[in-house]
Structures are given as C-alpha cells and as structure tokens.
N, C-alpha and C positions, 0 to 999 in steps of 0.2 A: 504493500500500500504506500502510493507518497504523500507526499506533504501536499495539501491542499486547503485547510482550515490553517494551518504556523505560514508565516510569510518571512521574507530576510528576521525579521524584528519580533519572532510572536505574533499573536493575533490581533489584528488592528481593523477597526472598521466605524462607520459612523455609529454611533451611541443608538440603542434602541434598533436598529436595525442591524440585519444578519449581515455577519458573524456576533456581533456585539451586543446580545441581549443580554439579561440578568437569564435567563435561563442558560443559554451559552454559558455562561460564566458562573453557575452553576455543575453544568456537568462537568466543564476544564478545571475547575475545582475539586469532584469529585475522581474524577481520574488522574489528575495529580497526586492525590493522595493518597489510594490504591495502587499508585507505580512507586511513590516512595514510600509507601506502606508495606510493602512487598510479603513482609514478614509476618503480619498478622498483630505484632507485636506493638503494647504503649510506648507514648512519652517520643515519638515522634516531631517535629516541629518544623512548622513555617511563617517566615516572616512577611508579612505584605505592606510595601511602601505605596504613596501613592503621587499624581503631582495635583494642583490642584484646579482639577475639573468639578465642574458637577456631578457630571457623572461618576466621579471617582467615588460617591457615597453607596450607589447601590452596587456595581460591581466590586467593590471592597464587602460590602454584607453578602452578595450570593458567592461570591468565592469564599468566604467565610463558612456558609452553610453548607457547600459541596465537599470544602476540607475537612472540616468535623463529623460530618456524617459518615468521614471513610476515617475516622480514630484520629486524623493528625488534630495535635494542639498547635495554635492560629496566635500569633504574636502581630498586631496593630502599630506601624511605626506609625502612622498616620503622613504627613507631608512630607518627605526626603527625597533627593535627588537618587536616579538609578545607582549611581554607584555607590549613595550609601546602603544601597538594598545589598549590592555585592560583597561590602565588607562586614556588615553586619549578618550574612546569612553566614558566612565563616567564624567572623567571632564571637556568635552566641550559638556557634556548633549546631546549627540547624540546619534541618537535611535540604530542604527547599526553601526559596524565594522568590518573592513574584512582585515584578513594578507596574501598576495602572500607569499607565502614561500611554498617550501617544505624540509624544517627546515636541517638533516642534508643528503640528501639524495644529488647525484650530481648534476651540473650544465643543466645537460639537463632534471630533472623532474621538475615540479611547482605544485602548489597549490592553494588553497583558503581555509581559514579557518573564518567562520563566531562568532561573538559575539554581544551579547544583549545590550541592552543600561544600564544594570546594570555590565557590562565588562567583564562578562563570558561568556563561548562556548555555543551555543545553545544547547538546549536538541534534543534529538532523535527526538522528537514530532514535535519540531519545523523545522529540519530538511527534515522531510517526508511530511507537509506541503509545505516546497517551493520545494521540488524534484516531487511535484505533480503540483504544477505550471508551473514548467519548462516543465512537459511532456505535459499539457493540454494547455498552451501560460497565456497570462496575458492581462489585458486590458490596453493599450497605454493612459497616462496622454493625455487632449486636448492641443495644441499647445501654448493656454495664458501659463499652467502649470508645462510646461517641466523645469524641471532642471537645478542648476546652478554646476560648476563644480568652487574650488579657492582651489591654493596652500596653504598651512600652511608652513610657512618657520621654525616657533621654537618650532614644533613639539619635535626634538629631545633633546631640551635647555631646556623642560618641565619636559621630562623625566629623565634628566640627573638631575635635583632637585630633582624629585621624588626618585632615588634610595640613592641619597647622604643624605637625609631625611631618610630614614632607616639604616645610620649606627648609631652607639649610641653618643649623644650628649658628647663632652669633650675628643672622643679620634681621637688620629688620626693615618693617616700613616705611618709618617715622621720614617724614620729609613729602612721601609720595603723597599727590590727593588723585585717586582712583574711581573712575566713573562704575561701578557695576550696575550691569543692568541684569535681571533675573527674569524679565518677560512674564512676568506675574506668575511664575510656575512654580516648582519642587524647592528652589533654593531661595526663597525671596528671604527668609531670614538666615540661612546658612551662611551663603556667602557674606552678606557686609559683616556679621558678625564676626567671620573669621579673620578679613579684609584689616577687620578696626584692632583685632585683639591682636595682629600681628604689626601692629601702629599706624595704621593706614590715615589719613583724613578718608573719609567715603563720600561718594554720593551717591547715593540708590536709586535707582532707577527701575521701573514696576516691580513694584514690592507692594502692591495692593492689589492682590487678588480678589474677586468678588464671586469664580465659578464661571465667568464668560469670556473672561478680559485673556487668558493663559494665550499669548506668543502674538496679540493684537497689537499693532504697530509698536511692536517692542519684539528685543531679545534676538537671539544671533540672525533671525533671517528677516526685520527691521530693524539694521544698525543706526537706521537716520535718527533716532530720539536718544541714542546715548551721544553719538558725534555732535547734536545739540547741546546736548548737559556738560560736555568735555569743553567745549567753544565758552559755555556760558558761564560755566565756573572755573576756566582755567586748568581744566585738568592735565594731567600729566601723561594720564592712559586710559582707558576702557577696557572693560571687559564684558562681554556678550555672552549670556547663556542663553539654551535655548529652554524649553518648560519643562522637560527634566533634567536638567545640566548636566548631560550626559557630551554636550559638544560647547563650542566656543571660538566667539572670533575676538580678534584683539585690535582695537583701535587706537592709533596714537595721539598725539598730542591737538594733531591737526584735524581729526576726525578720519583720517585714511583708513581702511579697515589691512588687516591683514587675516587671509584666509587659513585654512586649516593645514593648506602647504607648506606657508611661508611659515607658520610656527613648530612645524617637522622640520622642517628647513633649520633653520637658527637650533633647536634641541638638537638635532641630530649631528650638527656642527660641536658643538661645544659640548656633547656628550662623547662624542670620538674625541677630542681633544682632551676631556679627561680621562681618558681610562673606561668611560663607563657602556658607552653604547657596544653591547654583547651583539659578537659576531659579523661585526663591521658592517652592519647592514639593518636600513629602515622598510619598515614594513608600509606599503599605500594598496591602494583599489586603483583598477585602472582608469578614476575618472582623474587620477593624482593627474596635474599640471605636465607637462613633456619639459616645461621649465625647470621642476622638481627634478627629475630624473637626472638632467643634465647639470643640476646644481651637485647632486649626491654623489654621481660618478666623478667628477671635476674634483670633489676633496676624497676622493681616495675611496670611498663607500660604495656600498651596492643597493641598488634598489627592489625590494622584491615586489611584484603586483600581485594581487587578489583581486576575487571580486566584489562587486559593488558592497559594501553590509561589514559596520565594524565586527561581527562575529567571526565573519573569514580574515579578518585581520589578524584575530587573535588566535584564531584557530592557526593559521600558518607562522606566526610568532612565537606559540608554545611548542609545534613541529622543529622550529630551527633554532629555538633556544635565542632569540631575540626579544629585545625590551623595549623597542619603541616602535610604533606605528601609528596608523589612523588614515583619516578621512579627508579630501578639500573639506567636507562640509564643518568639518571641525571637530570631530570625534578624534581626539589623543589620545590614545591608549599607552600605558605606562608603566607597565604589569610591576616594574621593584614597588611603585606606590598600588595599583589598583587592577582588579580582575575586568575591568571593561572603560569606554569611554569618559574618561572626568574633567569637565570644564573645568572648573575650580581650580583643581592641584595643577593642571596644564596651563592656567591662567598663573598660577603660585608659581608656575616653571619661569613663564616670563619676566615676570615680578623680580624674580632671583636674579635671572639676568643682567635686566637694568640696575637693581641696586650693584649688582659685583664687578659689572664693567664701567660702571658711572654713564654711560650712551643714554640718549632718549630713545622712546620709544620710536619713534621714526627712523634712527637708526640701525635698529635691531630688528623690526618688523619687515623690512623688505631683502633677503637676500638673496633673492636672485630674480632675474625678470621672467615673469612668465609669459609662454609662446601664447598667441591670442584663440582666444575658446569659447566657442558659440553651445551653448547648451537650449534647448528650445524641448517644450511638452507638449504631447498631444494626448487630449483624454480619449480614451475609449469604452465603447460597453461591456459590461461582461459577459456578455457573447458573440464577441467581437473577436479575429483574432488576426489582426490586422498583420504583423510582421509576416504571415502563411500566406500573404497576396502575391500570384506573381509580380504584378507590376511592382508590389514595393521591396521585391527581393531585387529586382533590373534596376530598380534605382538605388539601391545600395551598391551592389555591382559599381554601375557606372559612377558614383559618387565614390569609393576604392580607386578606382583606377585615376579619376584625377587627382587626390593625395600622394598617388605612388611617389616616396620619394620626396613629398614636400609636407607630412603631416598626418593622419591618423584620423578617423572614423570611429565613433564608439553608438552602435545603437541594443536598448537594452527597455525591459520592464522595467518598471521600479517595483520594487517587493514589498510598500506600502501603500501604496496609492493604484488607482486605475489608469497608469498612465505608463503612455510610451516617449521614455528618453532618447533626442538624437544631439550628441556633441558632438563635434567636431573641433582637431587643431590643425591651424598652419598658419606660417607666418604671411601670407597674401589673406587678406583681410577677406578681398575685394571674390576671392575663391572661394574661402571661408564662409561666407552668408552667404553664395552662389548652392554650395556641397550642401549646406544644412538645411538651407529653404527647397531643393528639391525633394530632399527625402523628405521633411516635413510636408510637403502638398501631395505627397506620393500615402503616404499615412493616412492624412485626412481624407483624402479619397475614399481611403480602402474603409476607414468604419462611418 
C-alpha cells in the first residue's frame, strides 16, 4: 500500500474538510497509538504540540480521544514551535509526537505531523503502516487500559533553554536590537523571550495571535512588515519565522531579506572553517539556488541534493553522517542542536555570527550571488493529472533542450498543496521567463 493520506509533511489539508476532519484525526490518533502501542503494554506516551490555529483546538481533543482509546497517555504542550515537539518527545522519553501545524500555509489549513521517540519524522514505512490502520480500524485498549490525557505547563520554558543552550557560551546580545517577527504562530512568545534573555533589545512582530491572523501578512513568507519594523526602529537585523518556526529568513539592517541558501551558505562557511561541518558536505533539495552549489564547491565542500521536503534532508544527512542542511525556503536543519527544521536556533546561528565577526548583517547575509530563478504555481484539481498530458511532457522536453548547457529545469508537485511547481535557472533572464511561461501555459491547458 502507499502513501496516499501522509504527504512530504504528514497530513495537511483544509480544516473540516477531507483529509482534515476531527474524525480523520481521530482514527490517525487511534492508529498511532496501536502502532506505538504495539505491545499491549501501559505507560506509553505522546506528546502533542500545537501552532496557533483554530482549528488546533478540536484536532488536538480528537487526536486526544483516538490516542487514549488505544492505552497511550496524551501529554498537552499546548503552543510550541515543531521543533520543540522534536526535542521534547526525546527528552521526556516519549515514544510518539505529533505537531498540529500547517507551518506557513493560512489560517484555514491544519495539519498533523508525526515523530518517533528518537525526535524525528517518521519514515515513509512507518507512515504506510499506520495509513493502513487507519483504513483497516484498530483494536480499542479494554476499559481498565484506556488513557490518561495531562497538560504540561513548561513545555515551552524547556525549550526556551534548549535553544538559548545553543548559542555559544561567553557571548551575548547586548548591543543588538533585533526585529522578530513570529507571524502570529507557534513561537510568538518563545522567540522574543529567548531573543531578550540572551540580551537582545527586541521588537516583536505578530505576536498577537487571535486563531485567524497565523502567517497573515506577517512571518517568513511576508517579510514586508518586519523590513518595516527594522527601517522604523533602527534595527540591526530581523528574523522571520514562519507559524510553526520550523523555517526562517533573515533580514538585514536595510530590510534585504536573505533566503534559506544564503544562510546554508554563511553556516556552512564558517562551520568548515571551524572544524565543525561533518563530512565536508551540506545537505539542500534541488530547488537549492545553482548559486548555492557553486558557492559550496568554490570553498572546498560538496553539495548533496534531495528532494523537495526537509525530511529527505534529514533523512540523507543521518545516511552520510552530516550536520547541516535545509531548504531555500528556510528550513535549517542542525541535527548537533535539533532532530528537524528550527528557525530560532538557525536564527541564534546568525546572531553568533554577527556578534563574533563584528560584520553587519548585510555583510554576512549575502554570500554569494544567486543564478536568476523563476518559480511560478499552477493549481490543479484532484482529478486532475496534469504532468501525464502529452502536450505538457513536449513542453518540458523542448523547454530541457533550451537550458542545455545554460541552466536547469525543475518541475515537481508540491507534497502540501494542490499545486504544480515549475522553476527554472539561467543566467539569460530574457530565456528564463520564455522556459517557464511555456511550461506554465502548457499546464494550465492541461487541467
């Protein structure tokens, strides 16, 4: 059986509609907890974070009731960013955790993303497992057995150590005044908190969540109202998360944003140059920049691609014994500090650098120029299956053959949305929007 209900990220879909009812989210409950229940046996445990949707209230109660119904006891972080779900399902020894989010998408999609008891994403395998539970039902814990459900109140006081624990012993903030913007999501009080306790001056930016507001004109994917805040009060830097601060862009003094490359880029610099980047080699997705590439190889490094989805990141990172990868979109993965994507600490990375090099942010945010990249979506329906058109395989084709040699073609689903990605690089611009608008009208044809 494959994967069909899990997508790159878990199961994602508009709220109240399928996939994403309180009944869905109910039985992925229940068969979670029957595959990590395996044994029959109590005292089980899973932790469930959430960001802060609305909807995050009743699929946090029906995965509640699906979990204890199958014996696991149910631990409530309530608001935490995904990667405090990852380090907290490891260090309060719990065999399962699971983040509501759907990270920076609107307020009316949700989520569920599942993780192991060693704090990373389940594999594919594990996934098609319980997606096969879910279809076949599970067998109900007996009534002595059933489940306990308890808030955790310092959930988030955990994790706020944990990241403040990865900046470098002996320096600090003091001096810096730092834009964060939290896009009303998972970290609206983690981040400045830890920002300030590490001497920051702050200034916060959506940190008033209300249940509608999570990633609306705010947070990594609209940098315009932190690059505002940064102008208006002088700041020194920015910092972008997206609603579950699981990615991050970094904005300098002037408002410039630097993407998820350009901060691979700079880490991956200055982690070979101490010692520390394992295996002389960064780990990206092939939508990584060709600028990236050429910056990596140029100081001596290698570049490994995966595909699209920080999970194959990681997953091909724990394969090669590698510590640093991610996403343009801004997923840092950092595995010495964290089992998946963390804005924050990757934001705390950059921070390090500017206090240790004395450089402003505008310095250190750009190092190397990237080749020009046209990215374009096209929606389609879900019986649609656009890519299986002849016509828009002849214009892939022919759109191949004019790169030959000047550039690169990437067309792909996205694993969250209903949507067909086509990007394209090369340095003729004027090619560049020629290559991508065909395939793009070759697409829209087809659904």
């Amino acid at each position: 059986m494959g994967r069909t209900l899990f997508g790159t990220d878990g199961v994602r879909g508009r709220a109240n509609n399928a996939p994403m009812t309180a009944e869905m989210a109910l039985r992925l409950g229940a068969a979670a907890g029957r595959y990590f229940r395996s044994d029959g046996m109590n005292g089980h445990r899973v932790v469930i974070g959430k960001d802060t949707r609305l909807s995050g209230y009743m699929f946090e109660n029906a995965l509640t009731a699906g979990l204890t119904s199958t014996g696991m006891n149910v631990l409530l972080l309530g608001p935490v960013p995904t990667p405090a779900v990852g380090y907290l399902t490891r260090s309060m020894r719990a065999d399962l955790g699971i983040m509501i989010s759907a990270s920076h998408n609107p307020h009316h999609d949700n989520g569920i993303k599942f993780f192991g008891p060693d704090g990373f994403k389940l594999s594919d395998e594990a996934e098609e497992e319980i997606e096969a539970m879910v279809e076949n039902g599970v067998d109900l814990a007996q009534a002595e057995n059933i489940g306990r459900a308890k808030r955790i109140d310092d959930g988030r006081h955990r994790y706020v150590e944990r990241a403040k624990s990865t900046f470098p012993g002996g320096l600090s903030l003091k001096g810096l005044k730092v834009v964060v913007d939290c896009a009303n999501g998972a970290a609206y009080r983690t981040a400045p908190e830890v920002l300030w306790e590490l001497g920051a001056e702050v200034v916060p930016v959506g940190v008033t969540p209300n249940g509608t507001n999570i990633n609306l004109r705010c947070g990594s994917t609209h940098t315009d109202t932190a690059a505002e805040a940064i102008i208006a009060h002088g700041a020194d830097v920015g910092i972008c998360l997206d609603g579950d601060a699981d990615r991050v862009m970094i904005l300098d003094q002037t408002g410039a944003v630097a993407d998820g490359d350009q901060i691979m880029a700079l880490l991956a610099r200055r982690w070979a140059e101490g010692g520390l980047l394992r295996g002389g080699a960064l780990v990206a997705t092939v939508m990584s920049n060709l600028g990236l590439e050429r910056f990596v190889e140029g100081q001596g490094m290698v570049l490994e691609r995966t595909p699209v989805g920080d999970r194959y990141v990681v997953e091909r990172m724990r394969e090669g014994g590698f510590n640093l990868g991610g996403e343009q979109s801004g997923h840092i993965v950092m595995t010495d500090y964290a089992t998946t994507g963390d804005g924050l600490i990757a934001g705390l990375q950059f921070l390090a650098a500017m206090v240790e090099s004395g450089q402003p942010a505008s310095e250190l945010a750009k190092s190397f120029e990237p080749v020009p990249q046209l990215l374009q979506n096209v929606r389609y329906g879900a019986d649609k299956a656009p890519l299986d058109a002849a016509s828009v395989q002849q214009s892939i084709r022919d759109a191949e053959a004019r790169l030959t040699g000047k550039g690169r073609l990437l067309i792909r689903k996205s694993g969250t949305e209903p949507l067909i990605r086509v990007m394209a690089e090369c340095e003729d611009e004027v090619m560049l929007a020629e290559v991508v608008g065909s395939v793009v009208q070759a697409v829209e044809a087809a659904v």
